[in-house]
Backbone of each chain as ProteinMPNN parsed JSONL, in Angstrom:
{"seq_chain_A": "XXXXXXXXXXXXXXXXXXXXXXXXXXXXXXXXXXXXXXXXXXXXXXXXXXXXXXXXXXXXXXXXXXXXXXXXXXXXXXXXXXXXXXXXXXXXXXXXXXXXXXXXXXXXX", "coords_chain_A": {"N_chain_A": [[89.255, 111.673, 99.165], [92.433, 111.114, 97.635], [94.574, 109.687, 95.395], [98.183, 109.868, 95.158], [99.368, 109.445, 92.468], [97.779, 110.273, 90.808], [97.395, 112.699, 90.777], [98.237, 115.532, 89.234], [101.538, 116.076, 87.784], [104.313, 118.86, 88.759], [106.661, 120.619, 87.614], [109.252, 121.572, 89.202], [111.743, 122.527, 89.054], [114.497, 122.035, 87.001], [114.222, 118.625, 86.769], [113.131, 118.41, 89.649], [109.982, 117.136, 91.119], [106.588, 118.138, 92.339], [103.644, 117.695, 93.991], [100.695, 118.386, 94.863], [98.585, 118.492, 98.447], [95.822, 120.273, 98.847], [94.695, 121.057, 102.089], [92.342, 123.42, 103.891], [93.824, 124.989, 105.711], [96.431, 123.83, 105.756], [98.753, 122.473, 103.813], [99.845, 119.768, 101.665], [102.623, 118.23, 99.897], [104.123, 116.457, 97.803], [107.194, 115.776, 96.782], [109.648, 114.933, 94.651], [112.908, 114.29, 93.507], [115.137, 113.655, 91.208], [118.626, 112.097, 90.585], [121.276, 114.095, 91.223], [119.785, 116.59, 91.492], [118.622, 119.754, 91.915], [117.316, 122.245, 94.432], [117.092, 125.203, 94.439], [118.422, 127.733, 96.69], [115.592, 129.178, 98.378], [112.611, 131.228, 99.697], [109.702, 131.078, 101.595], [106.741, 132.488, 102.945], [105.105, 130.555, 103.578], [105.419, 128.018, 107.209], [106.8, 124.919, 107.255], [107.077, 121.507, 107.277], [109.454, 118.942, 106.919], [109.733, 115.62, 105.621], [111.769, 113.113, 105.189], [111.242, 109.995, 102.959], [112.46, 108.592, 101.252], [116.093, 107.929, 99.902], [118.493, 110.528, 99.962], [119.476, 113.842, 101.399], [120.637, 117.052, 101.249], [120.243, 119.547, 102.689], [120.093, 122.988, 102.807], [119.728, 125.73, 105.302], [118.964, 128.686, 106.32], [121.909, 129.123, 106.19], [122.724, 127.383, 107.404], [124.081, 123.783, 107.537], [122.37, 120.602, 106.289], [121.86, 117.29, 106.22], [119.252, 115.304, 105.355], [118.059, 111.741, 105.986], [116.331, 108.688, 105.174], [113.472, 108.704, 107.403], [113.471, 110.489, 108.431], [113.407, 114.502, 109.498], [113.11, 117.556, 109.084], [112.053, 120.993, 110.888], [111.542, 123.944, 108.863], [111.528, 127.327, 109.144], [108.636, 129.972, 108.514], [109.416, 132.0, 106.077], [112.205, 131.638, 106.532], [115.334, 131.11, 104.306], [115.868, 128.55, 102.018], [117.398, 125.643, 100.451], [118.054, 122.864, 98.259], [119.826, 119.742, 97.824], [120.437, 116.552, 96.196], [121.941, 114.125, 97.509], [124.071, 111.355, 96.655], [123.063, 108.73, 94.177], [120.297, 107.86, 94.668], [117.276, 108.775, 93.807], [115.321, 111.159, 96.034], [112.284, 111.232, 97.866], [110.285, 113.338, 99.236], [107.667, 114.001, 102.265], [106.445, 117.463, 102.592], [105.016, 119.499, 104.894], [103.459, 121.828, 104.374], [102.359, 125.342, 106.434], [100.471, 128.258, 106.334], [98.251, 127.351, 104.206], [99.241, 126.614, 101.002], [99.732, 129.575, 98.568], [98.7, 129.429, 95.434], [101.128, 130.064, 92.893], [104.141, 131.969, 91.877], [106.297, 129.177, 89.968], [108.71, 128.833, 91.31], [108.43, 129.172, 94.166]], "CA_chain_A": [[90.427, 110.802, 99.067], [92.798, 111.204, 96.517], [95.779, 109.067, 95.232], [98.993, 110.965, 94.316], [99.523, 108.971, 91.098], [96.159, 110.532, 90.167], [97.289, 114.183, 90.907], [99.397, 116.483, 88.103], [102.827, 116.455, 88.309], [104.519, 119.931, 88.678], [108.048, 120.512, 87.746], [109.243, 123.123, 90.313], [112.974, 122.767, 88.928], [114.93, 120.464, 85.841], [114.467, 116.825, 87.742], [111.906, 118.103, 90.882], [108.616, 117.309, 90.889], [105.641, 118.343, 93.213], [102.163, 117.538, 93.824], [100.131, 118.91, 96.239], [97.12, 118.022, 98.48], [95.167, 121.386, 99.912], [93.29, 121.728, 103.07], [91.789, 124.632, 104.245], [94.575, 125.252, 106.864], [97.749, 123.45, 105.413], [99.052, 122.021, 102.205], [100.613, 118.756, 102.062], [103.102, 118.286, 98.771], [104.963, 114.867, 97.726], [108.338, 115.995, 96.552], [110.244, 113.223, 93.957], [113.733, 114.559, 93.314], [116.062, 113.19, 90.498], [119.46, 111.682, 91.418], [122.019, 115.198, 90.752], [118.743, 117.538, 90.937], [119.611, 121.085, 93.251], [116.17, 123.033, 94.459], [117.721, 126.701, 94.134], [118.019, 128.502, 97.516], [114.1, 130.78, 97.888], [112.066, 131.032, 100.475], [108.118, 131.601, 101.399], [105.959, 132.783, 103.671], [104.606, 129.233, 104.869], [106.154, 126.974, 107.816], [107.642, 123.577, 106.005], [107.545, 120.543, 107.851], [109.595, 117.973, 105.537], [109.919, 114.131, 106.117], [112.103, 112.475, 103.877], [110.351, 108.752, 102.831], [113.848, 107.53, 100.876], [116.617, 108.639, 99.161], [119.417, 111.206, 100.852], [119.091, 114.965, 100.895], [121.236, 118.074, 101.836], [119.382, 120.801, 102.759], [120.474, 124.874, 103.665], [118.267, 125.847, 105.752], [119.41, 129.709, 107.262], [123.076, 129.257, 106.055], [123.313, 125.99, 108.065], [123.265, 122.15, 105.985], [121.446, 119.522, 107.386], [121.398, 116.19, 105.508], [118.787, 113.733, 106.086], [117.74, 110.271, 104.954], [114.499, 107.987, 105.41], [112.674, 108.598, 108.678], [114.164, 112.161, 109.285], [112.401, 115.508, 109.99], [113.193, 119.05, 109.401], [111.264, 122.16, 110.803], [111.766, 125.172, 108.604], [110.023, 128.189, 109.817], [108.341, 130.457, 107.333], [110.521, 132.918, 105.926], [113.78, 131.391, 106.268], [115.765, 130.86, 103.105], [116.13, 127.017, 102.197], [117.816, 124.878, 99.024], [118.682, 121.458, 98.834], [120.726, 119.146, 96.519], [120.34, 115.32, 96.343], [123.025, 113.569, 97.734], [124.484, 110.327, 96.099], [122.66, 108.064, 93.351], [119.007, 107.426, 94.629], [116.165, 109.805, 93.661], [114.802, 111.339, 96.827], [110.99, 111.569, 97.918], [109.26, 113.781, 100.451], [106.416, 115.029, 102.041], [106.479, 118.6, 103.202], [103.524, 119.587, 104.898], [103.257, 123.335, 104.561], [101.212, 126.011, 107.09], [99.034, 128.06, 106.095], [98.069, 126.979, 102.769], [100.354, 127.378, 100.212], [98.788, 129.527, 97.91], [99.106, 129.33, 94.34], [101.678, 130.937, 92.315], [105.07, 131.261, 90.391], [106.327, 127.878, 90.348], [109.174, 128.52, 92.663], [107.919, 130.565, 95.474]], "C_chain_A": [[91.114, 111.038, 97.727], [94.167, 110.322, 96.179], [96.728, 109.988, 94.451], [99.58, 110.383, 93.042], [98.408, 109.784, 89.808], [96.733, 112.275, 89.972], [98.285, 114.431, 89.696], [100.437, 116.688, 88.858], [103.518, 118.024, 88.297], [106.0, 120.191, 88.686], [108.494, 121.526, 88.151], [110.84, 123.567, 88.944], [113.41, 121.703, 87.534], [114.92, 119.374, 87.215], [113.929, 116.897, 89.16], [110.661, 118.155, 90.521], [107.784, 117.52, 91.69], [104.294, 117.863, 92.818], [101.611, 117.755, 95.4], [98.606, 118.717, 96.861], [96.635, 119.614, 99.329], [94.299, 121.011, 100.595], [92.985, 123.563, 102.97], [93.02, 126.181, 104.792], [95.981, 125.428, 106.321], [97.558, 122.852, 103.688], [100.118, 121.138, 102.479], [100.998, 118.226, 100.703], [104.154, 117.119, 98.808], [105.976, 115.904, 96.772], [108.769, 114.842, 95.863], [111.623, 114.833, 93.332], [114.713, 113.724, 92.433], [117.263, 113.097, 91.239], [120.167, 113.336, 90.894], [120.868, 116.524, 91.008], [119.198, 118.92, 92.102], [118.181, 121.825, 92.924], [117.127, 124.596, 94.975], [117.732, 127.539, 95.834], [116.816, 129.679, 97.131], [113.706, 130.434, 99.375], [110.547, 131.263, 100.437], [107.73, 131.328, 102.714], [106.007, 131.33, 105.063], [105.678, 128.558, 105.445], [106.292, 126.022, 107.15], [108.306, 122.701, 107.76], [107.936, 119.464, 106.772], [110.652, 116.698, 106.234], [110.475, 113.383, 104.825], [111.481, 110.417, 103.672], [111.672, 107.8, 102.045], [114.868, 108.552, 100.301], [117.625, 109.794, 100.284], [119.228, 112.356, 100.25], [119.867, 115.768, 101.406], [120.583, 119.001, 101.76], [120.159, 122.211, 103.331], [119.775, 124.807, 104.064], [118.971, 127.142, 106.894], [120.851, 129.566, 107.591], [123.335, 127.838, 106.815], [122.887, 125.066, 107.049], [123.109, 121.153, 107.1], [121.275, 118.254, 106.727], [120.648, 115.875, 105.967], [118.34, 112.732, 105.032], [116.55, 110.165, 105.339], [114.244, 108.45, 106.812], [113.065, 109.616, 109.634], [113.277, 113.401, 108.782], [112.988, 116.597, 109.918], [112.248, 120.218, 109.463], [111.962, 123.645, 109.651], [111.187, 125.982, 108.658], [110.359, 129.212, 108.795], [109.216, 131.396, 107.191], [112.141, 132.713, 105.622], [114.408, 130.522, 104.806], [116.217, 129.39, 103.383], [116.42, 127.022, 100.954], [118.29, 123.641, 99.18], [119.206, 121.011, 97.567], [120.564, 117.953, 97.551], [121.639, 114.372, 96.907], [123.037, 112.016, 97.57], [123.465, 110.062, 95.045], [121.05, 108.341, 93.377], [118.267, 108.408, 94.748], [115.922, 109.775, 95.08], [113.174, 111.52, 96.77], [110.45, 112.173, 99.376], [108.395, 114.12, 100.669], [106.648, 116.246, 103.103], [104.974, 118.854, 103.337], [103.738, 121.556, 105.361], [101.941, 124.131, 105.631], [101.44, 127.382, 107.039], [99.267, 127.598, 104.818], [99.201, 127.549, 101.843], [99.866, 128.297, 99.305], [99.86, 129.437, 96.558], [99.675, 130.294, 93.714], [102.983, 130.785, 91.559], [105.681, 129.806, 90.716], [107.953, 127.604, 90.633], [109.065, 129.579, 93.228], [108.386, 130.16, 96.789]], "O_chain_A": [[90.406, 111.157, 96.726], [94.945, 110.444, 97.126], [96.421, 110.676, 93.478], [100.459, 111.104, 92.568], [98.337, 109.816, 88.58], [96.389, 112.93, 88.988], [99.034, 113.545, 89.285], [100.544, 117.173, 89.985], [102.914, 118.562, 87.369], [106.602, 119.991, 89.741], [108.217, 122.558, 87.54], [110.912, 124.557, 88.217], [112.703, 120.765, 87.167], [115.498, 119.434, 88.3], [114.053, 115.936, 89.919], [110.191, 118.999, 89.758], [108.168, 116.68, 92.504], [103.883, 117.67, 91.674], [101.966, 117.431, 96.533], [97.6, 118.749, 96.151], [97.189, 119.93, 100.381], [93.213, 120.632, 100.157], [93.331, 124.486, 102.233], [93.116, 127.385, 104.557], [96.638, 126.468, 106.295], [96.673, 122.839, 102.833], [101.076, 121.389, 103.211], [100.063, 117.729, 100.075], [104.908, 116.925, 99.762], [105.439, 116.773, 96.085], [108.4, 113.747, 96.287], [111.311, 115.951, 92.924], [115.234, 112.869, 93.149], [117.357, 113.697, 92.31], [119.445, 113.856, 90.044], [121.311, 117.591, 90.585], [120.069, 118.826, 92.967], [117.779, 122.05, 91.783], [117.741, 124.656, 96.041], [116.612, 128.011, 96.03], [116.811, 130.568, 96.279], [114.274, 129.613, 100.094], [110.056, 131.62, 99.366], [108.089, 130.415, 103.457], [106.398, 131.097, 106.206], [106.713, 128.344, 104.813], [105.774, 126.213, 106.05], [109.124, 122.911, 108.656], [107.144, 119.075, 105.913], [111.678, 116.704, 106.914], [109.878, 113.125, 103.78], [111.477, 109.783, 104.728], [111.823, 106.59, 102.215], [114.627, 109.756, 100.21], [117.319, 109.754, 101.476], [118.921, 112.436, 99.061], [120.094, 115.299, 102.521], [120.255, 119.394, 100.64], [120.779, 122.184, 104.394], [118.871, 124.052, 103.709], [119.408, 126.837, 108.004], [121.269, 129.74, 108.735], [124.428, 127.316, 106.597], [122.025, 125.138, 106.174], [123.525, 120.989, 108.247], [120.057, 118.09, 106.651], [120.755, 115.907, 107.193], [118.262, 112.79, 103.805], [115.789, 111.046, 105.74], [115.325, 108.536, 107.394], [113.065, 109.718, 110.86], [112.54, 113.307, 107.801], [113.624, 116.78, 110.956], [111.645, 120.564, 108.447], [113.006, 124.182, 110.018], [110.037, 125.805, 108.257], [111.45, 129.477, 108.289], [109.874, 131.707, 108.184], [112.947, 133.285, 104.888], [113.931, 129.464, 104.394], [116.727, 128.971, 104.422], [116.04, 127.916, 100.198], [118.921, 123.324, 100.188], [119.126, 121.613, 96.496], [120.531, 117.938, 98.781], [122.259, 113.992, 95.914], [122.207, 111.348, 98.185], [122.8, 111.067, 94.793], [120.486, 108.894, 92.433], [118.423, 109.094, 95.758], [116.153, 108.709, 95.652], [112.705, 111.932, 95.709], [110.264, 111.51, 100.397], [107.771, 114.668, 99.76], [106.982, 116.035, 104.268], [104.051, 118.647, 102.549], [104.061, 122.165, 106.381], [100.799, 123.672, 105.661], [102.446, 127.84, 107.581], [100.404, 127.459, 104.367], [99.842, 128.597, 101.932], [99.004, 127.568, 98.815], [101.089, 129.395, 96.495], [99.129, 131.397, 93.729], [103.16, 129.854, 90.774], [105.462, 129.357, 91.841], [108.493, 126.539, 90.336], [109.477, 130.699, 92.927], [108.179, 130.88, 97.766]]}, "seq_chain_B": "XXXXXXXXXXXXXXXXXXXXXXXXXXXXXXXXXXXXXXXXXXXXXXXXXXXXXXXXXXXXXXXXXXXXXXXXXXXXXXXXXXXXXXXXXXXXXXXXXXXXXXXXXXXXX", "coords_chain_B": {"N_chain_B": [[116.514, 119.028, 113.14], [115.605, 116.022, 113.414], [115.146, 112.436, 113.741], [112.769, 110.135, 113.082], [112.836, 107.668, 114.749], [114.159, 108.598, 116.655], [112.568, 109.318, 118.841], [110.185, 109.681, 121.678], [107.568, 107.391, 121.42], [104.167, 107.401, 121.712], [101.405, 105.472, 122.712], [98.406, 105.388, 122.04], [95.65, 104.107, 121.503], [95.012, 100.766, 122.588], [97.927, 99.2, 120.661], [98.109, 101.359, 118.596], [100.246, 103.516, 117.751], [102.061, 106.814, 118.423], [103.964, 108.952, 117.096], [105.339, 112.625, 117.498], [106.243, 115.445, 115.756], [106.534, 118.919, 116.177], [105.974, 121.406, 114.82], [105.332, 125.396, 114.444], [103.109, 126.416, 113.476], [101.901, 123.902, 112.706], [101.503, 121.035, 113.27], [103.386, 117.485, 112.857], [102.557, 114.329, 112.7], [103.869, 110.928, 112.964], [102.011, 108.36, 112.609], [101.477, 104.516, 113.616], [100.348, 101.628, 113.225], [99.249, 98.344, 114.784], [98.248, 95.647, 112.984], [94.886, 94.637, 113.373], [93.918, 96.545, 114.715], [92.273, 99.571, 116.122], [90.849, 102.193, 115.659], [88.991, 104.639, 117.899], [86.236, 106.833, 116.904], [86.312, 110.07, 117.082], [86.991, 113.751, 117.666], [88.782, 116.548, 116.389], [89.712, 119.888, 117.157], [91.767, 120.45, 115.228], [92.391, 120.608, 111.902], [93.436, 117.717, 109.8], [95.791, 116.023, 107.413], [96.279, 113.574, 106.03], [98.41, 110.725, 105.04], [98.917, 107.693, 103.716], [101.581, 105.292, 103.945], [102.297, 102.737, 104.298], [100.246, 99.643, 104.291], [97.224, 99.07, 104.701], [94.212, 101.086, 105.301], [91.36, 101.625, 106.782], [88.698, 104.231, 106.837], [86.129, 106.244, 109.292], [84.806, 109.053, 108.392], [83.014, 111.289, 109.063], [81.18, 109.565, 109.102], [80.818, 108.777, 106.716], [82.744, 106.071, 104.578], [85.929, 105.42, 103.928], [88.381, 103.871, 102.25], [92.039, 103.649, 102.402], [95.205, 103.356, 100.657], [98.499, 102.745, 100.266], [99.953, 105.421, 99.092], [97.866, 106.64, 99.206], [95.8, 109.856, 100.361], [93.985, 111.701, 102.499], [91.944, 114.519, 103.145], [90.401, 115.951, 106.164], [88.49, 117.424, 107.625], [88.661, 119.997, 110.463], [87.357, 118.878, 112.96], [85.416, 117.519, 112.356], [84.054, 113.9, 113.074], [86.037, 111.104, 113.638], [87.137, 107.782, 112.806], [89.338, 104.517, 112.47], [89.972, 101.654, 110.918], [92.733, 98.797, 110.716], [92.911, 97.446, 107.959], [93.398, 94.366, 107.109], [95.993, 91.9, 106.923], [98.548, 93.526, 107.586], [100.759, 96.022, 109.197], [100.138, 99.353, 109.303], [101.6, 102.748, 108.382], [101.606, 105.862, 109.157], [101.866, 109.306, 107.913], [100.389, 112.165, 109.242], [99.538, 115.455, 108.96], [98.682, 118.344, 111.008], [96.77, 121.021, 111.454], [96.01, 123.616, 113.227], [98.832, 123.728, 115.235], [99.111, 120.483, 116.708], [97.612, 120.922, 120.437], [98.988, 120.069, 123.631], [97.717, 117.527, 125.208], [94.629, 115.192, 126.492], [95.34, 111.656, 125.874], [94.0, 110.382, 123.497], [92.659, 112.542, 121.868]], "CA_chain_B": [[116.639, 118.025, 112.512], [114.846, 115.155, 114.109], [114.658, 111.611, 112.896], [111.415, 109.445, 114.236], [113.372, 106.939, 115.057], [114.856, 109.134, 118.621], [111.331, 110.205, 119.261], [109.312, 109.003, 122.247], [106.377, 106.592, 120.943], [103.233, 107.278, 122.829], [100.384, 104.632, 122.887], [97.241, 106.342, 122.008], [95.058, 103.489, 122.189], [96.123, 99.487, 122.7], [98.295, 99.075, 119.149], [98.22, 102.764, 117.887], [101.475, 104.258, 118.537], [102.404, 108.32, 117.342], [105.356, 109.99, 117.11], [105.11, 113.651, 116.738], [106.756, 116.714, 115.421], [105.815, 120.149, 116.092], [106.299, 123.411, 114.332], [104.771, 126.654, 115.6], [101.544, 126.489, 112.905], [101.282, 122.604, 112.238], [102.396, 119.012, 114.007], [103.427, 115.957, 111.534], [102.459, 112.951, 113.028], [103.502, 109.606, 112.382], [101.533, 106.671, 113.109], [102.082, 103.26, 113.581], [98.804, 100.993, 113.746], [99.056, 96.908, 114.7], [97.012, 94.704, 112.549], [93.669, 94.459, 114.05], [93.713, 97.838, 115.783], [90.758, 100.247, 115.817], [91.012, 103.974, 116.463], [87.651, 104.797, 118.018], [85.526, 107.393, 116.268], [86.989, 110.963, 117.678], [86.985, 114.755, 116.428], [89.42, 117.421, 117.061], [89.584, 120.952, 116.269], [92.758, 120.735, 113.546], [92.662, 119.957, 109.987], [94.092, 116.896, 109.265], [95.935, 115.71, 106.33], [96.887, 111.767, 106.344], [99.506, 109.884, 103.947], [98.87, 106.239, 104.17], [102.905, 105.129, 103.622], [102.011, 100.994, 104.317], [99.492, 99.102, 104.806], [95.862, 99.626, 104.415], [93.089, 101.22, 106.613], [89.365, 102.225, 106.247], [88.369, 105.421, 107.462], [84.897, 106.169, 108.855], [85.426, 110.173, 108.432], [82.114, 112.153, 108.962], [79.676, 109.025, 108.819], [81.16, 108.027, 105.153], [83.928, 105.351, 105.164], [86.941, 105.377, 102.626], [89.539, 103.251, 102.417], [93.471, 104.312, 101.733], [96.038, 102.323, 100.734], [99.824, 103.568, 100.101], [100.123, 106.771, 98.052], [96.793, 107.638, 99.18], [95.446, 110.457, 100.993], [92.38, 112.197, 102.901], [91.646, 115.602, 104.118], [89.926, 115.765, 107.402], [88.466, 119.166, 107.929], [88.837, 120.252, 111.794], [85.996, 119.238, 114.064], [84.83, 116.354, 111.817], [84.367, 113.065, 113.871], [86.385, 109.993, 112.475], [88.318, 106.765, 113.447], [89.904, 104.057, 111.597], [90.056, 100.154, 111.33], [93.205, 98.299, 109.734], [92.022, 96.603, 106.789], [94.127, 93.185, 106.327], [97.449, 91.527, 107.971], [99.911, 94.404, 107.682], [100.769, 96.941, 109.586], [99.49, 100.751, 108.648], [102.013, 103.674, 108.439], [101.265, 106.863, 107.983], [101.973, 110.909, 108.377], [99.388, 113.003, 109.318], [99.972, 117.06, 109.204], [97.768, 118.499, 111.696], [97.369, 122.538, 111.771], [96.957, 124.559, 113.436], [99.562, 123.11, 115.898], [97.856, 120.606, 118.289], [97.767, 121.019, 121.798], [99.298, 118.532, 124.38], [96.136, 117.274, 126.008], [94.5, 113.923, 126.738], [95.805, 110.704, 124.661], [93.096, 110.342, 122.856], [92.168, 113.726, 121.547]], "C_chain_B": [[116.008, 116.736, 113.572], [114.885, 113.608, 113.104], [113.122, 110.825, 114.444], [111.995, 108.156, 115.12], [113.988, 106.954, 117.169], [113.499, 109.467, 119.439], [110.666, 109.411, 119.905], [107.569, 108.656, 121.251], [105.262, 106.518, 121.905], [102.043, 106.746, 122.077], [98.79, 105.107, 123.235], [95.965, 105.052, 122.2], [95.506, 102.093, 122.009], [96.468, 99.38, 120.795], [98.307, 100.094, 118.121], [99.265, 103.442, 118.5], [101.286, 105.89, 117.612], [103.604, 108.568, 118.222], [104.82, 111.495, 116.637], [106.448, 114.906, 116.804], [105.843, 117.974, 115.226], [106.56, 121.203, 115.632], [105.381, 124.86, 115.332], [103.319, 126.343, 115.016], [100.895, 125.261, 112.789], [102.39, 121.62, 112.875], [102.195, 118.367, 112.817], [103.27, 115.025, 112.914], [103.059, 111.792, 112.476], [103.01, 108.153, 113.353], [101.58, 105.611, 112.827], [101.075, 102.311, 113.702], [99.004, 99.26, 113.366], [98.192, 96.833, 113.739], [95.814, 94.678, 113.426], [93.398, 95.857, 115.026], [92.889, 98.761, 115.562], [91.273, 101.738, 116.537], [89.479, 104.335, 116.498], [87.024, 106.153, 117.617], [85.906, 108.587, 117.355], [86.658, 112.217, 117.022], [88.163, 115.098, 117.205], [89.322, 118.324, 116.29], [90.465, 120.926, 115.205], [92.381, 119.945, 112.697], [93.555, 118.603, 109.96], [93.894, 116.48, 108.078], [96.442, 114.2, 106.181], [96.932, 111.135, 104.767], [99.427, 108.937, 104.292], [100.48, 106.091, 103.534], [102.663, 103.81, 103.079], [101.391, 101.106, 104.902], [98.419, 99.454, 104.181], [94.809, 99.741, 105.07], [91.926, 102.1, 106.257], [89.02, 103.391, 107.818], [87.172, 105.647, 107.63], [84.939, 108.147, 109.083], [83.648, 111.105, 108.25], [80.761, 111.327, 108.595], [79.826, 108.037, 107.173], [82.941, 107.021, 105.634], [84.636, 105.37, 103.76], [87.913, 104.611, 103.13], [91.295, 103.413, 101.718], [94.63, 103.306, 102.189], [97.51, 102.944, 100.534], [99.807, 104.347, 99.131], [98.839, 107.052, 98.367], [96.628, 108.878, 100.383], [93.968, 110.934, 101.197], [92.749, 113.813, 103.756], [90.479, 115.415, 104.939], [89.67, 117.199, 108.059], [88.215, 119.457, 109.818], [86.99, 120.228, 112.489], [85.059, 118.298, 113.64], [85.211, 115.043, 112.72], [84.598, 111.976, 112.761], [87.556, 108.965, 112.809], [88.532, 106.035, 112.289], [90.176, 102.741, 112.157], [91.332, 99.892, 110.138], [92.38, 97.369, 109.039], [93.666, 95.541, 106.614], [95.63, 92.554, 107.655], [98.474, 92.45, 108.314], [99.75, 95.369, 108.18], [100.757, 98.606, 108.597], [100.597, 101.82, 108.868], [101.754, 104.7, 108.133], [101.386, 108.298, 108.564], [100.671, 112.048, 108.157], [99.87, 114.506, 109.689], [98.691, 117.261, 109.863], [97.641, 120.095, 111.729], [95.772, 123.19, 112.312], [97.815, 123.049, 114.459], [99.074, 122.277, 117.19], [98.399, 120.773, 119.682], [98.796, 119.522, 122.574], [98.253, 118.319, 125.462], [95.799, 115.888, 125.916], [94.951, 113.019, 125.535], [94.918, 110.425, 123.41], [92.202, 111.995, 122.619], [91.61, 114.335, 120.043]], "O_chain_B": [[116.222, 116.969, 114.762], [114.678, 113.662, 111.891], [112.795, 110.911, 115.628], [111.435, 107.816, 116.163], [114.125, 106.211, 118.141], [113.518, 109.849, 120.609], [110.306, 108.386, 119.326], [106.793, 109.424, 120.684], [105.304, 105.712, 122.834], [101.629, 107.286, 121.052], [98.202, 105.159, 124.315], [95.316, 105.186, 123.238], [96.463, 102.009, 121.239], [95.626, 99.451, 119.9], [98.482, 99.82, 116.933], [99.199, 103.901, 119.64], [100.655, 106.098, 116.576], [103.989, 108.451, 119.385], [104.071, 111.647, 115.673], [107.292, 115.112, 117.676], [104.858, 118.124, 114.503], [107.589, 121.717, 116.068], [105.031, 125.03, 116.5], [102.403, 126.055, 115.786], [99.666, 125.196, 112.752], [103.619, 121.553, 112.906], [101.297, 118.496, 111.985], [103.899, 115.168, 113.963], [102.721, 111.603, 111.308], [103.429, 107.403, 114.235], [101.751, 105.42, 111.623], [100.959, 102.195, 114.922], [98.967, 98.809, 112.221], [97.392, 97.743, 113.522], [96.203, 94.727, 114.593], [92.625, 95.898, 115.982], [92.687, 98.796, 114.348], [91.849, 102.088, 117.567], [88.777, 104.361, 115.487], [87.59, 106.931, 118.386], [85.853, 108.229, 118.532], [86.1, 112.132, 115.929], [88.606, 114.509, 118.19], [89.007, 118.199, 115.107], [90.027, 121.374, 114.146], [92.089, 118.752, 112.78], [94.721, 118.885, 110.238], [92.817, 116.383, 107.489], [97.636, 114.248, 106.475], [96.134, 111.05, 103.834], [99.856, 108.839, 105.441], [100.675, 106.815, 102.558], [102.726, 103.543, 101.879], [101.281, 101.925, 105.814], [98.502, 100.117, 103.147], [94.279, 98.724, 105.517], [91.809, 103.085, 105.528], [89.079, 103.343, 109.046], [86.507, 105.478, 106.608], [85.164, 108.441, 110.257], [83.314, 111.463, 107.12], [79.724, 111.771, 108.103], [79.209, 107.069, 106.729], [83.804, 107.197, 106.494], [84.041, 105.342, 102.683], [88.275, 104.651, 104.305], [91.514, 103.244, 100.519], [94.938, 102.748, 103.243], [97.392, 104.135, 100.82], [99.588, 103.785, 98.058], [98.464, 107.978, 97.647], [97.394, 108.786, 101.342], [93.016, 110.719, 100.446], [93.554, 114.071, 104.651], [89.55, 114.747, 104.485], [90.41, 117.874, 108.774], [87.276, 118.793, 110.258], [86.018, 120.983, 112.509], [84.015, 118.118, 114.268], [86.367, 114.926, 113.128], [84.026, 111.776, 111.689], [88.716, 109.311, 113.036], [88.158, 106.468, 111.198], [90.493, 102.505, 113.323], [91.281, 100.403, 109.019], [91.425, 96.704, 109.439], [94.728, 95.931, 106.128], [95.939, 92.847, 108.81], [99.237, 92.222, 109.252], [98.704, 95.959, 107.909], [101.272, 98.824, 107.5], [100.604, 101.899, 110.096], [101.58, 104.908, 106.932], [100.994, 108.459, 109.72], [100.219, 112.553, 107.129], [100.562, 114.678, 110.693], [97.696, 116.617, 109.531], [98.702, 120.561, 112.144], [94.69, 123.131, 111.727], [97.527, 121.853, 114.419], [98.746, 122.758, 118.274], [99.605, 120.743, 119.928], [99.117, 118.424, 122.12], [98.118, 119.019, 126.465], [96.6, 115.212, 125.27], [94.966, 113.458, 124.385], [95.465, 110.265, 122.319], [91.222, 112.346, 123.275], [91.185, 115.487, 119.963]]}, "name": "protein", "num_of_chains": 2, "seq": "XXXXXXXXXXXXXXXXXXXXXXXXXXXXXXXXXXXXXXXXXXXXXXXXXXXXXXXXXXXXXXXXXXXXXXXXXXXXXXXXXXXXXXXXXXXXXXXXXXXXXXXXXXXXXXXXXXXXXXXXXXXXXXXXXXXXXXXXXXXXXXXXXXXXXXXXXXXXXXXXXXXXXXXXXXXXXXXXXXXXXXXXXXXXXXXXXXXXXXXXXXXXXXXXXXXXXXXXXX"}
């Protein structure tokens, strides 16, 4: 069991932060986004399931944009180039649950 | 793009609802668990990863019991047997990543 207050924060970008829980299989990473903050179009390997928990988000995702808010869902399948930017005032928070494992490396991959 | 909100709610056992999302390598779950509701002691082959959102619920996960409250989490290595009692008056939310991708097979699986 672990609480994500407990885990190291990881600053992917100025004003994103990550923390990540590994299984075996998958990797499941809490996202906290500053209000103005922009995650850089990259891409990687692993599938990216990402559930936003508050806060408003614009996402690329394969030249298309996709906002979502609380209790919304985007598949991105591995490989395809993604970036997002915060939209309006309120910090965003998600959890992306990555497959296979993410592994470790530069700190945006 | 998906929110949970459009997503059929299926009744896994009385007072355990899920919603799910599937990718190709890993399903997100989210579950919904009444007060007083019991998920009876189960395995399955995927990994699970589970985000308590709200609420609070005691896990008996391989014979050991933990209890997770919001911001916590548990890995759940595939094939380990393990159910779950709410703990208290409030309802339990919570996203579970599942990988590999599960099957569609009996309700209780």
């Amino acid at each position: 069991m672990t609480a994500w207050a407990s885990l190291p924060a990881e600053e992917v970008v100025p004003g994103i932060q990550r923390q990540t829980v590994h299984g075996e299989r998958q990797s499941l990473v809490r996202y906290w986004y500053a209000p103005g903050s922009v995650f850089p179009v990259h891409a990687h390997p692993e599938e990216q399931i990402t559930a936003v928990l508050s806060g408003r988000i614009r996402f690329e995702v394969g030249g298309e944009t996709l906002e979502l808010g609380p209790g919304e869902v985007a598949v991105i399948p591995g490989g395809t180039p993604h970036g997002a930017i915060v939209v309006g005032d309120e910090a965003v928070e998600t959890l992306n649950a990555l497959s296979p494992r993410r592994a470790v490396g530069p700190v945006v991959s």
